[in-house]
NUKOLNU-735007 format. One line per field, with one value per residue (C-alpha): x, y, z; residue in one letter. Coordinates in Angstrom, 2 decimals, always signed. Layout:
# NUKOLNU-735007
px <- (X ...)
py <- (Y ...)
pz <- (Z ...)
res <- (A ...)
//
This chain:
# NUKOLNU-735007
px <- (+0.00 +1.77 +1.33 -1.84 -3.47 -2.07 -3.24 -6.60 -6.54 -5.97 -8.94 -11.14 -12.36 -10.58 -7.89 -8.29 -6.55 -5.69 -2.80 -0.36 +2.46 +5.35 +6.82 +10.73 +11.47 +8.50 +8.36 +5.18 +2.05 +0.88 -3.10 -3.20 -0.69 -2.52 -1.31 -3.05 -2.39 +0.69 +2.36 +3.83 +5.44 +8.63 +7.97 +11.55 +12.88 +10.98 +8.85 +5.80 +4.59 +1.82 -0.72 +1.48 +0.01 +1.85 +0.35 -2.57 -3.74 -1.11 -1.86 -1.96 -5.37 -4.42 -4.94 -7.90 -7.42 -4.37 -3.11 +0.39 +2.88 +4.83 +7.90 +9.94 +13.09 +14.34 +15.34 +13.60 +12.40 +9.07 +7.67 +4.51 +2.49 +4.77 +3.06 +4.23 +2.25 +2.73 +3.47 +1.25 +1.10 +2.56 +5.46 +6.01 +3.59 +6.08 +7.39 +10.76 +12.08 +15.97 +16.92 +17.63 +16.26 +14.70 +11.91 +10.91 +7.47 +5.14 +8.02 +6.18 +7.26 +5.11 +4.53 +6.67 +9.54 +13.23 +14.48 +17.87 +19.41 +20.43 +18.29 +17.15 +13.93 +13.56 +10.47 +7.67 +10.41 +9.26 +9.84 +7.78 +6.44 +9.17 +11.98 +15.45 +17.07 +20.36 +22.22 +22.93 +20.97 +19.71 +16.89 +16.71 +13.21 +10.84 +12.06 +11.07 +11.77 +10.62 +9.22 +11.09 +14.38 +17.29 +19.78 +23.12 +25.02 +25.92 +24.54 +22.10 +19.83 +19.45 +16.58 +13.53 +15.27 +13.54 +15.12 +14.03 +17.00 +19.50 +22.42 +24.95 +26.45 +28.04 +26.81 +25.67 +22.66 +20.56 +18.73 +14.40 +15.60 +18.39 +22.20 +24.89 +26.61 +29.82 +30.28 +29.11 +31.96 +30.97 +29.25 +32.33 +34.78 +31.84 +32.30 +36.01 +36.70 +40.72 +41.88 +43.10 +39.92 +38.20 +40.55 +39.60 +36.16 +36.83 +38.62 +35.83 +33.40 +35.67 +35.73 +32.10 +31.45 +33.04 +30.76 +27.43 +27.42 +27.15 +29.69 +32.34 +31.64 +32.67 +35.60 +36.29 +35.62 +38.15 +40.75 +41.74 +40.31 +39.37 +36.60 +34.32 +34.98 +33.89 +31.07 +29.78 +30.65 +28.49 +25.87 +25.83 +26.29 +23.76 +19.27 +17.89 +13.81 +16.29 +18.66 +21.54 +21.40 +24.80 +27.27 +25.61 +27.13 +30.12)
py <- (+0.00 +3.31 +6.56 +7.25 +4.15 +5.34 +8.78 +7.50 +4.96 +7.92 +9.70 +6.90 +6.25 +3.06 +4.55 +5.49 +9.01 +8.19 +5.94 +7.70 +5.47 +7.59 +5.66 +6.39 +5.54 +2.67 +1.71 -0.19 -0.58 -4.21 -4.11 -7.37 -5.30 -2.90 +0.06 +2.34 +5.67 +7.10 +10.57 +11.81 +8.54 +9.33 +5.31 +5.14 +1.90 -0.46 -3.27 -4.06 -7.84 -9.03 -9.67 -7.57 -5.04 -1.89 +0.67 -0.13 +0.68 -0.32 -3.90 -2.12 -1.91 +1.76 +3.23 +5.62 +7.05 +9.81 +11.02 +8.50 +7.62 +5.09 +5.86 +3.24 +4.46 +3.10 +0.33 -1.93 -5.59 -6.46 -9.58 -11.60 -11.40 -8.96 -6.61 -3.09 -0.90 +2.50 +4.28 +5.10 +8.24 +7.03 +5.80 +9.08 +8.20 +7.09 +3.28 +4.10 +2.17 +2.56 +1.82 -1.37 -4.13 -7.20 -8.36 -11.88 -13.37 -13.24 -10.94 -8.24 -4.75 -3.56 +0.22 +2.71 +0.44 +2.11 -0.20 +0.78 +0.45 -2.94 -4.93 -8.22 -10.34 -13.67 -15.55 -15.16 -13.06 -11.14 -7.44 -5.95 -2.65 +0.28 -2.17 -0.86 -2.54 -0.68 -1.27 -4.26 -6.48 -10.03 -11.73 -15.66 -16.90 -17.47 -15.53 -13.00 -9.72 -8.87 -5.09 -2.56 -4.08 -2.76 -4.91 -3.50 -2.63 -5.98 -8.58 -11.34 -13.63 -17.21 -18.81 -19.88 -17.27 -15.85 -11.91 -10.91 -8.61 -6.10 -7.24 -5.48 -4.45 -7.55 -9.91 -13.37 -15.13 -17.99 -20.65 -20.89 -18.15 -16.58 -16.26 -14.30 -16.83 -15.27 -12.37 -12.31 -13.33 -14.30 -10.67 -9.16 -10.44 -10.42 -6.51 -7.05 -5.62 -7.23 -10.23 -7.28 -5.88 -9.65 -10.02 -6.96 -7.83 -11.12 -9.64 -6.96 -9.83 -11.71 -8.74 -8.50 -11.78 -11.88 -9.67 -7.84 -6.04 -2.62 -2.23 -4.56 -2.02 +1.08 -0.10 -1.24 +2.04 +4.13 +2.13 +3.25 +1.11 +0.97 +2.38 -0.97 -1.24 +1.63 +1.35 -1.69 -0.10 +2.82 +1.06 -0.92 +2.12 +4.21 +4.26 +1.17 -0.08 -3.75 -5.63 -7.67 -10.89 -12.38 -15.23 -18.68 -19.59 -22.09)
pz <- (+0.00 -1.21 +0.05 -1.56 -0.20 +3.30 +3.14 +2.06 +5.43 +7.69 +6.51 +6.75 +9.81 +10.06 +12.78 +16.10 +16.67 +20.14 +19.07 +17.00 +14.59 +12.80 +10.39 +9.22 +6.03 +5.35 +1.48 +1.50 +3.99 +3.11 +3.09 +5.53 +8.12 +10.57 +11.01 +13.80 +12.48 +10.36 +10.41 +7.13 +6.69 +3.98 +2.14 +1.93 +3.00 +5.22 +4.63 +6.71 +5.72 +6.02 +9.33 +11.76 +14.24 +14.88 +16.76 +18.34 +21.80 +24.47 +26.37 +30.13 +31.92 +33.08 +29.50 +28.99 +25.66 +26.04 +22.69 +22.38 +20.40 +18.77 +16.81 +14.48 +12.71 +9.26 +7.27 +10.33 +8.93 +10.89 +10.09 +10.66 +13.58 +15.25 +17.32 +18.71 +20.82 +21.15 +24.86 +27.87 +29.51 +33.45 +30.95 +28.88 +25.78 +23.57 +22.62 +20.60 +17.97 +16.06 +12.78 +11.10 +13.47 +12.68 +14.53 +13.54 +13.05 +16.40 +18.10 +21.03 +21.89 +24.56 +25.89 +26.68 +25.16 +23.72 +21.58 +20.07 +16.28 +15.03 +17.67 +16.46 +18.45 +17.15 +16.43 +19.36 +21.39 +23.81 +25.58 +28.21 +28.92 +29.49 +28.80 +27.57 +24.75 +23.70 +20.15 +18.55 +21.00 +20.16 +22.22 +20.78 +20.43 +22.59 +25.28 +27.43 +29.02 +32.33 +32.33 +33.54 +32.56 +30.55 +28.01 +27.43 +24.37 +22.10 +24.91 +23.66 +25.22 +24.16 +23.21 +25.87 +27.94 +30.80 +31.91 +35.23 +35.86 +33.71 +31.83 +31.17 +27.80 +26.09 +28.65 +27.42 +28.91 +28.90 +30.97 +31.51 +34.27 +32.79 +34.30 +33.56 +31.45 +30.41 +27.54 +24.07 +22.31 +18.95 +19.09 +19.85 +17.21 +14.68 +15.38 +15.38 +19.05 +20.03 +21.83 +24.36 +24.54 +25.12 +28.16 +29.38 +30.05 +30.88 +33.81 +34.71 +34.88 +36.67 +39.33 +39.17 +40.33 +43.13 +45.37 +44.56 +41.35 +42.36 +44.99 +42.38 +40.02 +42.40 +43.06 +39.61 +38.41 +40.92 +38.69 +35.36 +32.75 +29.02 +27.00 +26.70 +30.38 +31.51 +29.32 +31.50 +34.72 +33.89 +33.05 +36.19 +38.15 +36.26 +37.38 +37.21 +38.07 +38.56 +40.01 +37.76 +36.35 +38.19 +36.87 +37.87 +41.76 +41.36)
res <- (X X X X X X X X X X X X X X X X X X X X X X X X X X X X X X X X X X X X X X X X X X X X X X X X X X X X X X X X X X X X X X X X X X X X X X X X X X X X X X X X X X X X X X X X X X X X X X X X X X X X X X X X X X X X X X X X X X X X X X X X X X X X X X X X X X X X X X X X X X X X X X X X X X X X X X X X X X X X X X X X X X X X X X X X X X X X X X X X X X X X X X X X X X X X X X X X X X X X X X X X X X X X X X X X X X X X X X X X X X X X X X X X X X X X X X X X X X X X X X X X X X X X X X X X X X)
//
């Protein structure tokens, strides 16, 4: 469905105003896809197959109505069946989308969401309301995120993967209730980051496992460390709704 088509779906009726979708860069609107509303979309790049549901009202009992929002970025890939609602307003109104994810048949962003750029959910993956998933995030399929929680930079979760807690940026996990289990690696040389680098963290986990998280991570931090390190350490140290998945007791 081209812009035309769009424009004319907007004006019909069909849409409920309340629920607002901008689109960034979205080259076709297939006519089995349901779209809530759109806003000047620029039909540049993205794809929107068939029988997915973005932007209609948010899946939490406290919503009346407000005017909200949900914005998606550009070049995303959003499959069948996935479903995105838009924000609600005790979470700001807005669910937030990056650029170039994929998001694989039956995948769920719920309300008040941030998902960042390069973030892939795979099939019937699942993220809960006013979650944070930073850049270049995987989630494997069929798990879930617990609401409220926030993924680092680069981690990924394996599949039937249960997140209660945080995890911090290039942290591996997996397990029906998910443990820190280790780093990333195959992320991390697939983006070419050094043996030197790899050590490094392997070291800063290290650290971090051997007392609770936050207080490791102060002390950690006094010391002089690297860029990817102190990337990890601020995350730990920075606001959080939830505690940290931890390395599995030995």
């Amino acid at each position: 469905m081209g812009r035309g088509a769009a424009d004319a779906a907007a004006t019909s009726g069909e849409v409920d105003n309340a629920a607002l979708t901008d689109l960034d860069g979205c080259s076709s609107l297939q006519s089995t896809a349901s779209v809530r509303v759109t806003t000047n979309p620029s039909l540049a790049s993205v794809s929107w197959p068939a029988l997915a549901s973005i932007g209609e009202v948010p899946q939490d009992l406290k919503y009346r109505g407000e005017k909200v929002r949900l914005k998606i970025g550009a070049r995303n890939r959003i499959r069948e069946y996935v479903t995105m609602n838009p924000g609600t307003e005790g979470g700001g109104g807005v669910t937030r989308i990056g650029d170039d994810g994929l998001f694989m048949a039956g995948a769920h962003v719920a309300h008040d969401c941030r998902i960042g750029d390069r973030v892939i959910l795979v099939n019937n993956a699942s993220v809960a309301g006013h979650c944070v998933l930073e850049d270049d995030v995987i989630v494997g399929g069929l798990s879930g995120v617990h609401q409220f929680v926030r993924i680092g930079r680069g981690a990924m979760i394996g599949a039937v993967t249960m997140v209660t807690a945080d995890v911090i940026p290039f942290g591996l996990v997996q397990g029906p209730r998910g443990h820190l289990d280790g780093l990333n690696l195959i992320g991390l040389k697939r983006r070419g980051v050094s043996r030197a680098e790899i050590a490094a963290l392997r070291s800063l986990l290290a650290d971090l496992g051997r007392g609770a998280f936050r207080d490791s991570a102060r002390t950690r931090a006094e010391g002089t460390v690297s860029a990817m390190e102190r990337e990890v350490l601020d995350f730990i140290l920075g606001p959080s709704d939830r505690s940290f998945l931890a390395p599995r007791p030995a």
